[in-house]
PQR file of N, CA, C, O and H, with PARSE charges and radii, in Angstrom:
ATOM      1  N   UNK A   1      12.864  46.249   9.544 -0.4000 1.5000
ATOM      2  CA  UNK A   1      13.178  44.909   9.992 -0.0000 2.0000
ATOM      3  C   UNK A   1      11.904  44.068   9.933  0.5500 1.7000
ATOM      4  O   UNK A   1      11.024  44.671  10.548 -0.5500 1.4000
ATOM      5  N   UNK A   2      11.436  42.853   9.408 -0.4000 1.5000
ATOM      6  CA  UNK A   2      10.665  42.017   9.072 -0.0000 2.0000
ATOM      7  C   UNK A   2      10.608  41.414  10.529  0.5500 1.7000
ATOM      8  O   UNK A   2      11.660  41.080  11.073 -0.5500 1.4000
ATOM      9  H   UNK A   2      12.150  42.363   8.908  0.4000 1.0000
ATOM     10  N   UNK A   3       9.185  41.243  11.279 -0.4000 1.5000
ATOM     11  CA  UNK A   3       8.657  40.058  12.178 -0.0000 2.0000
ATOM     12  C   UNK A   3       7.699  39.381  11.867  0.5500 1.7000
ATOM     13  O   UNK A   3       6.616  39.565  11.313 -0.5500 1.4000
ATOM     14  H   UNK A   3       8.330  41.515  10.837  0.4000 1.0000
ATOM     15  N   UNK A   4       8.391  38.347  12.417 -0.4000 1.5000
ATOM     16  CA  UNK A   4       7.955  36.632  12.669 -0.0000 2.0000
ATOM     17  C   UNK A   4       6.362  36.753  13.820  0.5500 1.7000
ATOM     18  O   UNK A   4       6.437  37.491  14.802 -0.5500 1.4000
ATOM     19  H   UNK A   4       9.271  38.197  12.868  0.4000 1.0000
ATOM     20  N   UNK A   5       5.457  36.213  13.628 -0.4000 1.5000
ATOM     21  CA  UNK A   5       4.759  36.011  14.713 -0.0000 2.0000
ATOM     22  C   UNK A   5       4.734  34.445  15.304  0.5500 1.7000
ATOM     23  O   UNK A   5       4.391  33.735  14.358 -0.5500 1.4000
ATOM     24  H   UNK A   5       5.396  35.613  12.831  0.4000 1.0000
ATOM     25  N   UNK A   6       4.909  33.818  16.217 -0.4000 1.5000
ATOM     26  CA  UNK A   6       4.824  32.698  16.443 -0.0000 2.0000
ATOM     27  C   UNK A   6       3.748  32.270  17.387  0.5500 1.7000
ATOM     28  O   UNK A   6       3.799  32.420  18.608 -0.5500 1.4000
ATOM     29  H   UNK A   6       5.187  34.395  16.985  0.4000 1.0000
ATOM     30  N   UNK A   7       2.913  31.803  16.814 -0.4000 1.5000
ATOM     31  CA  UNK A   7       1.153  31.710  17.591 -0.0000 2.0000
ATOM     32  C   UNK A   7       1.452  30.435  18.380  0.5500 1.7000
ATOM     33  O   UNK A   7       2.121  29.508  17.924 -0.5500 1.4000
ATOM     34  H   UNK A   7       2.872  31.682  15.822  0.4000 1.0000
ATOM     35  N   UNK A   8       0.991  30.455  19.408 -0.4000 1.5000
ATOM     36  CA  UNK A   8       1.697  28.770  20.303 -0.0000 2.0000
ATOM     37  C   UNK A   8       2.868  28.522  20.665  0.5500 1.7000
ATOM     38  O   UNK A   8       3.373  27.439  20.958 -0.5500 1.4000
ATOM     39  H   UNK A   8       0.447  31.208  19.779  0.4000 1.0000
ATOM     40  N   UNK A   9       3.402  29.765  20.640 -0.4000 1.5000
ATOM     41  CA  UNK A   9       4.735  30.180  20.647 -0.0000 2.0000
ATOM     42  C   UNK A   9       5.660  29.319  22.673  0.5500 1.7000
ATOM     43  O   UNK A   9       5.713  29.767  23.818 -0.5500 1.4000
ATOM     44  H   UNK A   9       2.991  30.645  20.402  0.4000 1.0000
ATOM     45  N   UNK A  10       6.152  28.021  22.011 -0.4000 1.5000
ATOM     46  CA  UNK A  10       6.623  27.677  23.434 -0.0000 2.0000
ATOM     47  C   UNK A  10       8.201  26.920  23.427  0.5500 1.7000
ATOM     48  O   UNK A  10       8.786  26.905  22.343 -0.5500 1.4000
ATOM     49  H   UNK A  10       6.109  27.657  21.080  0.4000 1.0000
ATOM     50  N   UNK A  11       8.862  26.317  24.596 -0.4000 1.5000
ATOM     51  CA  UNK A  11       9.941  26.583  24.768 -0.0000 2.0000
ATOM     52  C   UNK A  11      10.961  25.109  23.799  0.5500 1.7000
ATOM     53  O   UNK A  11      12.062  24.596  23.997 -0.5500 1.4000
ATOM     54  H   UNK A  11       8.387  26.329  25.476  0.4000 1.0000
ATOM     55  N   UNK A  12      10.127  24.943  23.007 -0.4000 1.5000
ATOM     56  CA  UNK A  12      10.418  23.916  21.995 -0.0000 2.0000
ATOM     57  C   UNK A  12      10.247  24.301  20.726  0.5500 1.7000
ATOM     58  O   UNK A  12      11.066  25.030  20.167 -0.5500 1.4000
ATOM     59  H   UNK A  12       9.232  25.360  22.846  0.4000 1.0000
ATOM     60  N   UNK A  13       9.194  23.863  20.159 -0.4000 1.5000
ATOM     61  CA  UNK A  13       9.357  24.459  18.673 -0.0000 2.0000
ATOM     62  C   UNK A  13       9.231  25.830  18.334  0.5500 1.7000
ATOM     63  O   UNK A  13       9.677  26.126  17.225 -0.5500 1.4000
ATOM     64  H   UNK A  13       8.529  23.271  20.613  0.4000 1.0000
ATOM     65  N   UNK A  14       8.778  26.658  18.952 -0.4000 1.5000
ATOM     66  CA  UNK A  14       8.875  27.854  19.008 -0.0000 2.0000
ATOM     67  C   UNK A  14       9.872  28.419  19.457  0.5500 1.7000
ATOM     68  O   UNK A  14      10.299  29.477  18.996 -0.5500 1.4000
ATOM     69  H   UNK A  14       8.415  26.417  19.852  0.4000 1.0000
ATOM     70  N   UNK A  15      10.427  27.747  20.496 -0.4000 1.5000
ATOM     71  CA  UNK A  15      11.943  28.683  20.529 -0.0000 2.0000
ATOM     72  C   UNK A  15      12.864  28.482  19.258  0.5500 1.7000
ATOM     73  O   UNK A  15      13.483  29.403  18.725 -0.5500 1.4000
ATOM     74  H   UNK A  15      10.079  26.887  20.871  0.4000 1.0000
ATOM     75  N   UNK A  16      12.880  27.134  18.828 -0.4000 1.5000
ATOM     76  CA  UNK A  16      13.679  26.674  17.696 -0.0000 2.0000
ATOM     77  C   UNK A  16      13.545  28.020  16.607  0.5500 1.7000
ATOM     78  O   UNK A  16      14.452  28.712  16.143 -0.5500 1.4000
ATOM     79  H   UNK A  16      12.378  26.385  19.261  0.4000 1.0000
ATOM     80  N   UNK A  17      11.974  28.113  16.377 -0.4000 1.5000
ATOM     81  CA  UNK A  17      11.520  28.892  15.106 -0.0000 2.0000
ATOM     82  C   UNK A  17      12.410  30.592  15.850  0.5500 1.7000
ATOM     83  O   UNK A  17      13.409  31.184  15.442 -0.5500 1.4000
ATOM     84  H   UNK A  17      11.238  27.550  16.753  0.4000 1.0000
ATOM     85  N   UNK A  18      11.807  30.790  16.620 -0.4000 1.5000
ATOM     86  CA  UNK A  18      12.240  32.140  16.545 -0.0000 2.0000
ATOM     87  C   UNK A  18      13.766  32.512  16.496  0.5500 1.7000
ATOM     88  O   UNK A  18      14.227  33.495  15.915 -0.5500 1.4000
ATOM     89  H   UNK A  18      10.995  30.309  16.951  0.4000 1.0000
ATOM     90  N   UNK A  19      14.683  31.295  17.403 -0.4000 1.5000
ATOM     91  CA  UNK A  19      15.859  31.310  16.950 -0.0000 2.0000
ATOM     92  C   UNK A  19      16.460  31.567  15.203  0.5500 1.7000
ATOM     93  O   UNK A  19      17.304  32.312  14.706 -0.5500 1.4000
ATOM     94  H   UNK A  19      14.309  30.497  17.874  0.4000 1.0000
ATOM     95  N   UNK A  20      15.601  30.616  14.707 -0.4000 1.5000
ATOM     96  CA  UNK A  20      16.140  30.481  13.425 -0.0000 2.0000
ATOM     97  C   UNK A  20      16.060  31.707  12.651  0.5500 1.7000
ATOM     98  O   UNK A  20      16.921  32.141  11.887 -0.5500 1.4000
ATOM     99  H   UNK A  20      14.915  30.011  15.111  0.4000 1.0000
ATOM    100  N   UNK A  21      14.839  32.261  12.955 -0.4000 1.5000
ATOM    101  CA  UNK A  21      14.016  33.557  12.239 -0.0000 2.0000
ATOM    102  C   UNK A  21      15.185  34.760  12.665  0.5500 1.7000
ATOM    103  O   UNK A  21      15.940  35.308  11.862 -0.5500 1.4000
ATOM    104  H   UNK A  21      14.140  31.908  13.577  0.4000 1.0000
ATOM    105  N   UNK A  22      15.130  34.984  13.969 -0.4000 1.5000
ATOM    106  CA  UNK A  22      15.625  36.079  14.774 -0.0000 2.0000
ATOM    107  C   UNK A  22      17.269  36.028  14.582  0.5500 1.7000
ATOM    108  O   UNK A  22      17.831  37.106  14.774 -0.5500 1.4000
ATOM    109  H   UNK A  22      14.517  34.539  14.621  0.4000 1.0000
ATOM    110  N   UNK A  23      18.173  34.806  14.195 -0.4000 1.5000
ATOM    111  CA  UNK A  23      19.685  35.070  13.213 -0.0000 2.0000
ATOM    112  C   UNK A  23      19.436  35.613  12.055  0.5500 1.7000
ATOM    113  O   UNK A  23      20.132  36.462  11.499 -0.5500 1.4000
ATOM    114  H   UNK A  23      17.716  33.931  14.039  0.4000 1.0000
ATOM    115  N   UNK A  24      18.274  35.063  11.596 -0.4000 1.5000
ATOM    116  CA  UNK A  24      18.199  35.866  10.155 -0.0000 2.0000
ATOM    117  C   UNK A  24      17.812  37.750  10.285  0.5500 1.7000
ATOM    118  O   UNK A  24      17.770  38.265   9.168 -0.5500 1.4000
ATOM    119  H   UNK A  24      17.708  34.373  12.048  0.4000 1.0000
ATOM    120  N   UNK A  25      17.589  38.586  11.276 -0.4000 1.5000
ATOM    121  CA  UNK A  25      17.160  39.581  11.413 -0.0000 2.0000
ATOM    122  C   UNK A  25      15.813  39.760  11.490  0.5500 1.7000
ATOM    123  O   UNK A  25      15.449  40.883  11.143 -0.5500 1.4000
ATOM    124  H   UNK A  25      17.622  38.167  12.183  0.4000 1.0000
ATOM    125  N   UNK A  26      14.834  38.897  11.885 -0.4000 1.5000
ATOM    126  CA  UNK A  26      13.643  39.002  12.240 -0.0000 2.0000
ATOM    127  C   UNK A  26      13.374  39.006  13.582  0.5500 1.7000
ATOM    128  O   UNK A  26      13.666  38.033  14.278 -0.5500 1.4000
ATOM    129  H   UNK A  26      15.131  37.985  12.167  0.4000 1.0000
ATOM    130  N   UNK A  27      12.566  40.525  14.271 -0.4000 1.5000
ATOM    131  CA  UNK A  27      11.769  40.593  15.147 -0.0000 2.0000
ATOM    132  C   UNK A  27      10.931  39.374  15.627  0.5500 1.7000
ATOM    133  O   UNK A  27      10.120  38.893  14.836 -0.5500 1.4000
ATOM    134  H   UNK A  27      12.329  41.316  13.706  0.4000 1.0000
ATOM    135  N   UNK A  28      11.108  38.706  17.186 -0.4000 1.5000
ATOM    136  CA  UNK A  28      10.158  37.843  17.000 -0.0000 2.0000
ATOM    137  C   UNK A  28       8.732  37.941  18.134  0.5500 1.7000
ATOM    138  O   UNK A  28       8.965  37.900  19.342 -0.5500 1.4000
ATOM    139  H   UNK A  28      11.767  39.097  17.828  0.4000 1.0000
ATOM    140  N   UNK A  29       7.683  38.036  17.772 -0.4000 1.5000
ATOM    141  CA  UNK A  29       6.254  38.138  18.445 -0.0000 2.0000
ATOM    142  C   UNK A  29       5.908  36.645  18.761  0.5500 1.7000
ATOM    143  O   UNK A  29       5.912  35.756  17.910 -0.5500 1.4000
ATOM    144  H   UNK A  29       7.494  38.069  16.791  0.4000 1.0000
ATOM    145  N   UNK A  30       5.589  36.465  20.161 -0.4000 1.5000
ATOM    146  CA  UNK A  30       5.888  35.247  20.689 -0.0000 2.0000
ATOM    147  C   UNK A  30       4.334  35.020  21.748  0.5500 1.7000
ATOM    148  O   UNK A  30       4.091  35.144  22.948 -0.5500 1.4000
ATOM    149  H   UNK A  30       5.586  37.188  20.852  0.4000 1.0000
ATOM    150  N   UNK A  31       3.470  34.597  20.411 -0.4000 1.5000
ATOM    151  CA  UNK A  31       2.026  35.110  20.621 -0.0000 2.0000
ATOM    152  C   UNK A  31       1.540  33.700  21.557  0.5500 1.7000
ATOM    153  O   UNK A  31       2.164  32.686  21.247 -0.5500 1.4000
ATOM    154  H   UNK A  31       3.668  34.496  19.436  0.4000 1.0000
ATOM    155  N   UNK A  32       0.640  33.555  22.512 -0.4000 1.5000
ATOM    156  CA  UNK A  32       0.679  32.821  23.704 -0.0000 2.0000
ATOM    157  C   UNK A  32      -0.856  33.057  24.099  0.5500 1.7000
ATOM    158  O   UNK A  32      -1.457  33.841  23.365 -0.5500 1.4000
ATOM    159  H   UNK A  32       0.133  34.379  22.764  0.4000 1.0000
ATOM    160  N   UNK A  33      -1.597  32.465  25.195 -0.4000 1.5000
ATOM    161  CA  UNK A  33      -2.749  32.312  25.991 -0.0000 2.0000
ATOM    162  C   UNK A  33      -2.093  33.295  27.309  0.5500 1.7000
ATOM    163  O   UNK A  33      -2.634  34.313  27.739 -0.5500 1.4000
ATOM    164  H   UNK A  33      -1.108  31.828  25.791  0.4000 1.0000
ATOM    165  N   UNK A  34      -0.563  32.594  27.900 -0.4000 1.5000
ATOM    166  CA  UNK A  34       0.035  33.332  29.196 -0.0000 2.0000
ATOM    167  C   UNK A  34       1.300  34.030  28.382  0.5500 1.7000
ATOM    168  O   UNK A  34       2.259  33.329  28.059 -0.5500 1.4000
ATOM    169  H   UNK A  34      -0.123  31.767  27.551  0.4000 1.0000
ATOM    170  N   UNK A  35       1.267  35.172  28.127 -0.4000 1.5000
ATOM    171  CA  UNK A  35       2.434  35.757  27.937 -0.0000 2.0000
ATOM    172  C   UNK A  35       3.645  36.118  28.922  0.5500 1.7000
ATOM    173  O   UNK A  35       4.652  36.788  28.690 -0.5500 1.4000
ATOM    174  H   UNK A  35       0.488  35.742  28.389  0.4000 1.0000
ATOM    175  N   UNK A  36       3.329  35.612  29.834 -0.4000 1.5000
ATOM    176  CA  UNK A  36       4.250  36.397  31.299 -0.0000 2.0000
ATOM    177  C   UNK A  36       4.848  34.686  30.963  0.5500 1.7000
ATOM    178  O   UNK A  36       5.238  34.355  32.083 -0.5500 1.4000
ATOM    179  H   UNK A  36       2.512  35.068  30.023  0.4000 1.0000
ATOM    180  N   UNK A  37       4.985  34.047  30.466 -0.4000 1.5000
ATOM    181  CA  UNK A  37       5.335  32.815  30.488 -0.0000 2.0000
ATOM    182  C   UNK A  37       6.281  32.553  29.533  0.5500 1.7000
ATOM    183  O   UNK A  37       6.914  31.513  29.355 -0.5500 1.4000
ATOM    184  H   UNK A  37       4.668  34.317  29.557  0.4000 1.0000
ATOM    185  N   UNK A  38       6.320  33.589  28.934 -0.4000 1.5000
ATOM    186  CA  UNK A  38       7.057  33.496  27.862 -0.0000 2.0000
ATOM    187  C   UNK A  38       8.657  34.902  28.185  0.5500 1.7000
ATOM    188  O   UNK A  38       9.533  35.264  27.400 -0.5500 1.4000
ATOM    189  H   UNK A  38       5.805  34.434  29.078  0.4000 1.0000
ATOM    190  N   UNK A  39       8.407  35.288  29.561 -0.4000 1.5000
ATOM    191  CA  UNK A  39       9.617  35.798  30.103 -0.0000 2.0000
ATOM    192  C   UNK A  39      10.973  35.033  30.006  0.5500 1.7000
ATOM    193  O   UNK A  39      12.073  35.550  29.805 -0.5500 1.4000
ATOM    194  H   UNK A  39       7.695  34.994  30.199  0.4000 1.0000
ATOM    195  N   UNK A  40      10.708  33.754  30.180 -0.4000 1.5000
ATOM    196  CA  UNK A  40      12.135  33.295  30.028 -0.0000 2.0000
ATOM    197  C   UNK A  40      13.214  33.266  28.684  0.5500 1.7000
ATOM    198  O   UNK A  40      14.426  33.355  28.488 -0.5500 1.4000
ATOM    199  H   UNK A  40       9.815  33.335  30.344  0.4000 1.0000
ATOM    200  N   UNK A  41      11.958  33.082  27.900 -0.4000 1.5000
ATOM    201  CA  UNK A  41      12.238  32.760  26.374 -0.0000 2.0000
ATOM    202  C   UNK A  41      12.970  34.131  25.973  0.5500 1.7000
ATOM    203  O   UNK A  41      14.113  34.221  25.524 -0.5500 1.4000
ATOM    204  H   UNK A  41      10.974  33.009  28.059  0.4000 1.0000
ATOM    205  N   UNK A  42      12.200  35.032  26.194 -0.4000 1.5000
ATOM    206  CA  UNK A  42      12.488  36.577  25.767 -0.0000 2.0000
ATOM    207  C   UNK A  42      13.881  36.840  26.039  0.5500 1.7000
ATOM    208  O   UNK A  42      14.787  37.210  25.293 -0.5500 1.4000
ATOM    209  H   UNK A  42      11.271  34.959  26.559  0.4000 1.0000
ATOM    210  N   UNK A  43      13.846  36.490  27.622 -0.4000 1.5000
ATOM    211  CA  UNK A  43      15.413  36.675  28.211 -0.0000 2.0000
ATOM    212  C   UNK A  43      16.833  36.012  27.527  0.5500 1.7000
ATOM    213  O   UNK A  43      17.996  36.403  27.424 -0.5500 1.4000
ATOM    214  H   UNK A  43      13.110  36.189  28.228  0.4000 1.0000
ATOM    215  N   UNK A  44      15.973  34.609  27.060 -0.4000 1.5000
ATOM    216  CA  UNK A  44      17.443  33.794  26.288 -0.0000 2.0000
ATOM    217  C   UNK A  44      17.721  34.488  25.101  0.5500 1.7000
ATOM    218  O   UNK A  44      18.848  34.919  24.859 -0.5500 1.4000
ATOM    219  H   UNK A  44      15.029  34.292  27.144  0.4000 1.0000
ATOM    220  N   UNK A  45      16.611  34.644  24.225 -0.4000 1.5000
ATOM    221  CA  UNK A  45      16.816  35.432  23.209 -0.0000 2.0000
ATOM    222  C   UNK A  45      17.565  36.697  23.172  0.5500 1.7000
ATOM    223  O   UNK A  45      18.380  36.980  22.294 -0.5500 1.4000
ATOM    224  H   UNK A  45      15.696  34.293  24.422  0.4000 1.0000
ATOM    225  N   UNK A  46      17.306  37.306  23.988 -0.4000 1.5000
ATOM    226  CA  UNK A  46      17.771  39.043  23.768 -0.0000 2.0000
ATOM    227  C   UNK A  46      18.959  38.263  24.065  0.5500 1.7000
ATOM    228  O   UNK A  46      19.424  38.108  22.936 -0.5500 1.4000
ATOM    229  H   UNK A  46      16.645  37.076  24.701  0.4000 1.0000
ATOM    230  N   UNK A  47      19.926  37.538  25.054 -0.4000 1.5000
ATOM    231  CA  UNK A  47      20.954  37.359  25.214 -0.0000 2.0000
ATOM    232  C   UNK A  47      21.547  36.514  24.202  0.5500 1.7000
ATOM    233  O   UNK A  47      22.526  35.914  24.644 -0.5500 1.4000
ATOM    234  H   UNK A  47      19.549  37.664  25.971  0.4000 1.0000
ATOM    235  N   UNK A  48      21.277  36.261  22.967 -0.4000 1.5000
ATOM    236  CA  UNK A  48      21.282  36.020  21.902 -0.0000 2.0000
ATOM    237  C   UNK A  48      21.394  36.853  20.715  0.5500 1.7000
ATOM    238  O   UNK A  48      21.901  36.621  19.618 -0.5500 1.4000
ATOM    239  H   UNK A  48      20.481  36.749  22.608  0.4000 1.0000
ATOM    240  N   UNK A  49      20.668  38.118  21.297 -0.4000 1.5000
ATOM    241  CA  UNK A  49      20.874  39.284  20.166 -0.0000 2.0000
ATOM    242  C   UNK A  49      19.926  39.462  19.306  0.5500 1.7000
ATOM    243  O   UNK A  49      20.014  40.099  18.256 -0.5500 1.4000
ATOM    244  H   UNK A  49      20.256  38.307  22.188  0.4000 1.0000
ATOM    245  N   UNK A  50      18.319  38.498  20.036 -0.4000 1.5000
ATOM    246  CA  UNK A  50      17.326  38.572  18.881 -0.0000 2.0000
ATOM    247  C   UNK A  50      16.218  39.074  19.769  0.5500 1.7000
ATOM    248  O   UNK A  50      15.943  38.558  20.852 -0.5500 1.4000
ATOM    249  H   UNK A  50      18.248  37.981  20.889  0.4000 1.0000
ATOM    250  N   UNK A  51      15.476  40.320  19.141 -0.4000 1.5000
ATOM    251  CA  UNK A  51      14.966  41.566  19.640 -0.0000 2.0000
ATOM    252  C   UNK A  51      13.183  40.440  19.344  0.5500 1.7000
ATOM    253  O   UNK A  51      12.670  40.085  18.283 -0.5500 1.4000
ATOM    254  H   UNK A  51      15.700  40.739  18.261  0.4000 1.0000
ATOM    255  N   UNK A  52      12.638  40.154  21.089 -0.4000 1.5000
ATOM    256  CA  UNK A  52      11.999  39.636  20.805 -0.0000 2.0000
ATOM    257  C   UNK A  52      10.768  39.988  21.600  0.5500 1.7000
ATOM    258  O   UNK A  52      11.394  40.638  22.438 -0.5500 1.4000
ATOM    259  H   UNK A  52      13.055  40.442  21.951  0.4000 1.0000
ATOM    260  N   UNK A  53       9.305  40.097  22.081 -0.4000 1.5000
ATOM    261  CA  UNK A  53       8.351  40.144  22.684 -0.0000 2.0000
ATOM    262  C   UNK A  53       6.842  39.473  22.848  0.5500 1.7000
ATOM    263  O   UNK A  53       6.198  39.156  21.848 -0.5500 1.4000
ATOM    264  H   UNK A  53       8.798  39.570  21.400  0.4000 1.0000
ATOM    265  N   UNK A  54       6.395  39.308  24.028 -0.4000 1.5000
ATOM    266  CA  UNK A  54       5.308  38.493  23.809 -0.0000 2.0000
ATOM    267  C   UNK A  54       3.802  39.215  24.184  0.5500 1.7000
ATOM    268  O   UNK A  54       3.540  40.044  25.054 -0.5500 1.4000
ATOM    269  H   UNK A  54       6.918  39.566  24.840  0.4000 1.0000
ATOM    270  N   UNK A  55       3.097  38.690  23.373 -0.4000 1.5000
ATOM    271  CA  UNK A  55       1.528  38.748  23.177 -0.0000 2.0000
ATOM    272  C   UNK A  55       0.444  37.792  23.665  0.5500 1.7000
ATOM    273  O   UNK A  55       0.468  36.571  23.825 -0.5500 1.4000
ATOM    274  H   UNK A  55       3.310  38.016  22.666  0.4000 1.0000
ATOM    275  N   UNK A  56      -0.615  38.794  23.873 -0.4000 1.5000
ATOM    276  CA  UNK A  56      -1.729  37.262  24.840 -0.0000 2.0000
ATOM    277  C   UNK A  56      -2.392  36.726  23.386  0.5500 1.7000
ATOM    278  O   UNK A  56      -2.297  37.556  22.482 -0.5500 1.4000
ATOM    279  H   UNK A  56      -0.636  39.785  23.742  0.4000 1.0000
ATOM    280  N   UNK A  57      -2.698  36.135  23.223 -0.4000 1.5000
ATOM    281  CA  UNK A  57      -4.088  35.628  21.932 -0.0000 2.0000
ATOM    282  C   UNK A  57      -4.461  34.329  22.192  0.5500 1.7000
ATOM    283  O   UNK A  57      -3.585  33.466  22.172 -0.5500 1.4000
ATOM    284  H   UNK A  57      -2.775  35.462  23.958  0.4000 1.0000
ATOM    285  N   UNK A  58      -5.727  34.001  22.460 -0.4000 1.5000
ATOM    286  CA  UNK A  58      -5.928  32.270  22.310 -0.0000 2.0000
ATOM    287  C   UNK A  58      -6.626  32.413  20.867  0.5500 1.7000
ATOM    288  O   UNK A  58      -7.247  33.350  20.365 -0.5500 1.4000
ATOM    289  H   UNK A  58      -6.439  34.703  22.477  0.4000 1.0000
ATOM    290  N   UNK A  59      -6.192  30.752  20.242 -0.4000 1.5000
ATOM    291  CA  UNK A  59      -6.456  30.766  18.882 -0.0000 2.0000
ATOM    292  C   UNK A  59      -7.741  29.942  18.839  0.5500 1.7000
ATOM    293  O   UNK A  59      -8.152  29.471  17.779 -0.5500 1.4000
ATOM    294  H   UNK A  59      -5.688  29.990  20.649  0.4000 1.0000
ATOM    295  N   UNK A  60      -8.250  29.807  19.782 -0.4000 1.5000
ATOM    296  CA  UNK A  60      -9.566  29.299  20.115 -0.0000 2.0000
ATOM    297  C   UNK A  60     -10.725  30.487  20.069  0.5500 1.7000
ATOM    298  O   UNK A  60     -11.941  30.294  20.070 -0.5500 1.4000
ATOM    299  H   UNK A  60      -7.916  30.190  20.643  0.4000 1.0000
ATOM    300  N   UNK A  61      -9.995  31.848  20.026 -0.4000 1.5000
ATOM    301  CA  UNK A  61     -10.848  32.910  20.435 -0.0000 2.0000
ATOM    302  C   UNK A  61     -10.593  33.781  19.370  0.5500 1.7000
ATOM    303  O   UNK A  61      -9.669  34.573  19.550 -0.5500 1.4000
ATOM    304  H   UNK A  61      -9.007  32.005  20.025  0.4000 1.0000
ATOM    305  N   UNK A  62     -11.466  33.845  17.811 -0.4000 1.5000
ATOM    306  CA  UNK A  62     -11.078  34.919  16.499 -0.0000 2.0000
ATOM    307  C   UNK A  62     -11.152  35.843  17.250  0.5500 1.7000
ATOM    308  O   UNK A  62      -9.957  36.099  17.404 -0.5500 1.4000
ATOM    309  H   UNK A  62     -12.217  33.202  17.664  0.4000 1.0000
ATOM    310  N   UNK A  63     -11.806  36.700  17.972 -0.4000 1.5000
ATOM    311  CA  UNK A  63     -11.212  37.810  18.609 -0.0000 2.0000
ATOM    312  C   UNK A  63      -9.771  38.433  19.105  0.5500 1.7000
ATOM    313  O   UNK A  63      -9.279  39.534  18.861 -0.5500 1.4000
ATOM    314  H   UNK A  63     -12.776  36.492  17.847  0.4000 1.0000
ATOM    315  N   UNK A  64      -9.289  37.373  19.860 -0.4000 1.5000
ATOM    316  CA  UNK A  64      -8.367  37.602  20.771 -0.0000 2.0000
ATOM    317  C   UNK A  64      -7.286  37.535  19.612  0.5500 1.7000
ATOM    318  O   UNK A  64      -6.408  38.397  19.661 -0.5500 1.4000
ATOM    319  H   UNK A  64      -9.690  36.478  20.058  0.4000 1.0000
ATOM    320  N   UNK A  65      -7.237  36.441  18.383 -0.4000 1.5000
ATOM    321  CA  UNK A  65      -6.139  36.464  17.487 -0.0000 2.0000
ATOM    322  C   UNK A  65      -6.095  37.422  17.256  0.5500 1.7000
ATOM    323  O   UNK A  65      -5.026  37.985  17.493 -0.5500 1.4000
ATOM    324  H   UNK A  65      -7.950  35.741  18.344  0.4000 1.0000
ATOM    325  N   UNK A  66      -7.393  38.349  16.552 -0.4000 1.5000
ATOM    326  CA  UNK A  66      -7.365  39.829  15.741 -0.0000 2.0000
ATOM    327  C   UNK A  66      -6.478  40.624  17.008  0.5500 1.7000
ATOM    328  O   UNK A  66      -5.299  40.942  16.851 -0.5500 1.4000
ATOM    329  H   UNK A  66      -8.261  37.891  16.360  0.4000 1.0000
ATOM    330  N   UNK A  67      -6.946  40.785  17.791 -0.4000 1.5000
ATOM    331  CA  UNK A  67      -6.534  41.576  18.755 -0.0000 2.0000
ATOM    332  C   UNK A  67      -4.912  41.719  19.082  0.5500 1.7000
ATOM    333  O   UNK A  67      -4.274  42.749  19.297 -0.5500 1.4000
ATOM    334  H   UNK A  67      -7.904  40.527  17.919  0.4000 1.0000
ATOM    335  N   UNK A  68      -4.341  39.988  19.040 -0.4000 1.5000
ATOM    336  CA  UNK A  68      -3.185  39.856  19.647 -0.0000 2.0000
ATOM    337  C   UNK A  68      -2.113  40.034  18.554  0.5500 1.7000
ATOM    338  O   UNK A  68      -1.008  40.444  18.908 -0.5500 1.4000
ATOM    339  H   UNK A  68      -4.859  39.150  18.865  0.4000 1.0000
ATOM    340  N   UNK A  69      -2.341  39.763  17.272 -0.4000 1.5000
ATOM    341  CA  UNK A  69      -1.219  39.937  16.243 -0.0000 2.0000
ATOM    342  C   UNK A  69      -1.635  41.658  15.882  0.5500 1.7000
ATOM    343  O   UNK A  69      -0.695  42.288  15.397 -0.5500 1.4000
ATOM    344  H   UNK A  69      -3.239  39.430  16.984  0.4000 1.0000
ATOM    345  N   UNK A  70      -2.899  42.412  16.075 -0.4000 1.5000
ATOM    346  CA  UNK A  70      -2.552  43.875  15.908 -0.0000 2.0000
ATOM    347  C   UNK A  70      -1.601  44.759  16.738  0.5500 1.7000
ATOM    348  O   UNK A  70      -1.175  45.882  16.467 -0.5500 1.4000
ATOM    349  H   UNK A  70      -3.662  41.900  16.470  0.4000 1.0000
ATOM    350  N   UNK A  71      -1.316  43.789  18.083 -0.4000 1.5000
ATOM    351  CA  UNK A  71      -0.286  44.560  18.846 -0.0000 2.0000
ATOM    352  C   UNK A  71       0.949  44.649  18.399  0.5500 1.7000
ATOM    353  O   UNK A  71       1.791  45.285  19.033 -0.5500 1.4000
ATOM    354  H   UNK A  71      -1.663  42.877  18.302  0.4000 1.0000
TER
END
């Protein structure tokens, strides 16, 4: 199964994207600064049927990106 990462991932264009991605059969990684923030999103989704989870990364920090899309 192919995943989506969505960096900035929030309850607007990012939910849109992962919606769109996640009908098509894409996993979606719902990459964030607060990932516990992104509980709600997760919840609409799965009740949607799209297998989804979130990651910490600030994109201010090349570290933390490397770090957060290797999870």
């Amino acid at each position: 199964m192919p995943v989506i990462a969505i960096v900035g991932a929030g309850p607007k264009m990012g939910l849109a994207l992962a919606r769109t991605f996640g009908a098509q059969g894409y996993k979606v990684a719902l990459v964030s600064r607060h990932p516990a923030k992104q509980d709600s999103l997760i919840a609409g989704l799965a009740r949607e049927g799209i297998e989804a989870a979130a990651f910490r990364a600030d994109v201010f920090d090349r570290a933390s990106i490397t770090s957060g899309l290797a999870e």
